[in-house]
C-alpha positions as CSV (number, residue, x, y, z in Angstrom):
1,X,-12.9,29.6,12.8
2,X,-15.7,31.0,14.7
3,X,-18.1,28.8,17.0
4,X,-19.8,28.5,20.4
5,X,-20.1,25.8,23.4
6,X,-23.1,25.9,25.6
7,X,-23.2,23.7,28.7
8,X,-26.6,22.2,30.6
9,X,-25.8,21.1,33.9
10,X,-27.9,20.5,36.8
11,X,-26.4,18.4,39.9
12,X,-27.2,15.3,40.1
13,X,-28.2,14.7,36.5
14,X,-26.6,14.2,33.3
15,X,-24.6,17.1,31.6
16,X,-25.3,18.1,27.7
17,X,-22.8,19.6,25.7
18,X,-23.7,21.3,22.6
19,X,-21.1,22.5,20.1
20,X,-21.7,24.6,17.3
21,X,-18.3,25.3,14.9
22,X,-18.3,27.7,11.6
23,X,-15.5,26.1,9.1
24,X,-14.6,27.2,5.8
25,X,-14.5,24.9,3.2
26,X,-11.8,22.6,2.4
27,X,-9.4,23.1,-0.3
28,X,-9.3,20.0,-2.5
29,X,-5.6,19.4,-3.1
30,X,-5.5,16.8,-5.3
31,X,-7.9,14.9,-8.1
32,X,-9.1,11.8,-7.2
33,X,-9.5,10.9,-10.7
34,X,-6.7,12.9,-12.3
35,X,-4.0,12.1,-10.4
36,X,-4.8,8.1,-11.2
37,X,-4.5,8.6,-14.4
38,X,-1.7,11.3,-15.2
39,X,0.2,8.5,-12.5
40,X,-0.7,5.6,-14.9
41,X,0.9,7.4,-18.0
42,X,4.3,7.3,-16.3
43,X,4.6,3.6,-16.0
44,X,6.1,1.4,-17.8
45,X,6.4,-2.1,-18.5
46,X,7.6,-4.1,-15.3
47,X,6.8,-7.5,-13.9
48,X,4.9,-7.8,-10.6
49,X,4.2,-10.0,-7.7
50,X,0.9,-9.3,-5.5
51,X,1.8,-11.3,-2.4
52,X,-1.9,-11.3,-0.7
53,X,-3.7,-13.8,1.1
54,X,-7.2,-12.2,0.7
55,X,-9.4,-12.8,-2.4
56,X,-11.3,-9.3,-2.4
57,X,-7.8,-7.5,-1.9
58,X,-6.4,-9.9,-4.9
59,X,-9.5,-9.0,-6.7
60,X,-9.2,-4.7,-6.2
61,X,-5.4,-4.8,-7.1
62,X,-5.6,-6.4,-10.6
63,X,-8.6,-4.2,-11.5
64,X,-6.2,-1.4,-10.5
65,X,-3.3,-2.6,-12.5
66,X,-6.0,-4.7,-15.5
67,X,-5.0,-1.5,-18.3
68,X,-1.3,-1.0,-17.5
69,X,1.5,-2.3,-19.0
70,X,2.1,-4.6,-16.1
71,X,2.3,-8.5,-16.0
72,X,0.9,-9.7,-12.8
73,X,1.3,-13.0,-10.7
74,X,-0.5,-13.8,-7.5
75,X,0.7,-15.5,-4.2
76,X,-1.3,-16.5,-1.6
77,X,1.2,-16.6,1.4
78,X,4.3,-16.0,2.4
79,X,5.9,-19.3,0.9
80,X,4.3,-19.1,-2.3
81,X,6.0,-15.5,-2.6
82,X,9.2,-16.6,-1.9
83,X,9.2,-19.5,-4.7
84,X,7.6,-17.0,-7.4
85,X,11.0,-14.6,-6.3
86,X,13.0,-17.7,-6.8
87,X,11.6,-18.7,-10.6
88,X,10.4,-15.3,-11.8
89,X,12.6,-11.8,-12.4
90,X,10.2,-9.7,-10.8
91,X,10.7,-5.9,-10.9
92,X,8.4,-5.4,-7.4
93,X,6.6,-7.1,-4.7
94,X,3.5,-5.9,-2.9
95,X,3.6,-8.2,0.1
96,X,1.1,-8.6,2.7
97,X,2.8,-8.5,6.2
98,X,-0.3,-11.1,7.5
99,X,-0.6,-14.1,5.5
100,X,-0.6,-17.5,6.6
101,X,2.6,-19.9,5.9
102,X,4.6,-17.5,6.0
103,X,4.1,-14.1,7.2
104,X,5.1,-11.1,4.7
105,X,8.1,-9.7,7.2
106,X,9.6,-13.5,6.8
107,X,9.5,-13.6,3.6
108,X,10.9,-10.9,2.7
109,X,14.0,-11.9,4.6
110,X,13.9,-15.2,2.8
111,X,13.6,-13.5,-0.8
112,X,16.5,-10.8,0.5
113,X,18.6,-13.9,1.3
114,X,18.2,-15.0,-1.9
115,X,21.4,-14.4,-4.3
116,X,19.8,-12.8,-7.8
117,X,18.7,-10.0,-8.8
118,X,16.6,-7.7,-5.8
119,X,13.0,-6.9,-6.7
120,X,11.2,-3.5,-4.2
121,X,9.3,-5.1,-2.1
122,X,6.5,-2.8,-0.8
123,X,4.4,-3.5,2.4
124,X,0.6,-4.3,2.0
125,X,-0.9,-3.8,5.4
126,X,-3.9,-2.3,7.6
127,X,-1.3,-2.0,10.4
128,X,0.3,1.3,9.7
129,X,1.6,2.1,13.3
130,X,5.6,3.8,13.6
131,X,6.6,0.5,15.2
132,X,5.0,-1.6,11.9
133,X,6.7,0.6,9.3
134,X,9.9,0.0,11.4
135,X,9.4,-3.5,11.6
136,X,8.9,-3.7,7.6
137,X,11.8,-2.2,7.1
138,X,13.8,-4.4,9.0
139,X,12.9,-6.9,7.5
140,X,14.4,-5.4,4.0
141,X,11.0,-4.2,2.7
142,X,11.6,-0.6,0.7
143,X,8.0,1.2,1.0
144,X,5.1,1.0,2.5
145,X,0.9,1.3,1.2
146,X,-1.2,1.4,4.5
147,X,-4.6,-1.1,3.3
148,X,-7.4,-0.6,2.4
149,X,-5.0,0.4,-0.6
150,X,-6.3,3.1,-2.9
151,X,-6.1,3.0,-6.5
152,X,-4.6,6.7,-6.4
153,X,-1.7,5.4,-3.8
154,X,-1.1,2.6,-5.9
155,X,-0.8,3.8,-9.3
156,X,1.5,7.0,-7.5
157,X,3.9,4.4,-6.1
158,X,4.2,2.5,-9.3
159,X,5.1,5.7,-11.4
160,X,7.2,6.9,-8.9
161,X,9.3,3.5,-9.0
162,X,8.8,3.0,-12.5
163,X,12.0,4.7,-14.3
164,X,13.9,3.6,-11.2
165,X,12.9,-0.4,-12.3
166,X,13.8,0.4,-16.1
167,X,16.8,2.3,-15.2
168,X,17.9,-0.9,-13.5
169,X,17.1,-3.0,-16.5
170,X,19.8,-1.5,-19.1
């Protein structure tokens, strides 16, 4: 890397920085739109809850999920979540940590209380802070997708818990 800084200063007025940098161009380490799809290939069929109280966010995730062999339910809070744990064997839960209700970290201890079989639950939120992970998993969440989600993160996290779920299943 190879640059300058030049400095104009006079007392009693403003100073102006000026920075000029020389960067060699970034190395693109991974597809945007090959990873996505080489991810989709490795998942199979599995039964998900999108636990989300915002429409737009509902709306991106089930284009992102619309061709995989995925059947998809909505909640809309936290309480809604725990009753579609109750009724349904779900394979995973996306859960928003901030819904209203019942908040995403409370339901999951609810739905981990719960005596049947344990679905992953993986945290939906824009707080992605060391102290919010810790407090997810605390709660008995097992991952974490910092919002806005991506379509790349997504599909990666379902193929990478996909044989794990239909392991599970024999």
């Amino acid at each position: 890397m190879d640059g300058d800084i030049v400095v104009h200063s006079e007392p009693g007025n403003e100073s102006t920085f000026s920075i000029t940098l020389t960067l060699g161009r970034a190395q693109n380490t991974q597809s945007t739109k090959v990873a996505p799809a080489l991810a989709a290939k490795g998942i199979s069929p599995m039964l998900v809850l999108v636990a989300e109280d915002n429409k737009t966010n509902r709306f991106l995730i089930s284009k992102y999920l619309k061709d995989l062999p995925i059947d998809v339910h909505f909640a809309h809070d936290g309480r809604e979540a725990v009753e579609n744990a109750k009724e349904l064997s779900l394979d995973l839960i996306f859960m928003d940590t901030s819904m209203p209700e019942m908040d995403g970290l409370e339901a999951t201890k609810h739905i981990r209380a719960q005596q049947q079989v344990q679905p992953r639950i993986i945290a939906l939120t824009a707080n992605a802070f060391a102290n919010d992970r810790k407090a997810c998993f605390d709660a008995g969440m097992d991952d974490f997708l910092a919002k806005p989600v991506k379509k790349a993160d997504l599909l990666l996290k379902l193929a990478e818990l996909s044989a794990e779920i239909a392991a599970n299943r024999l």
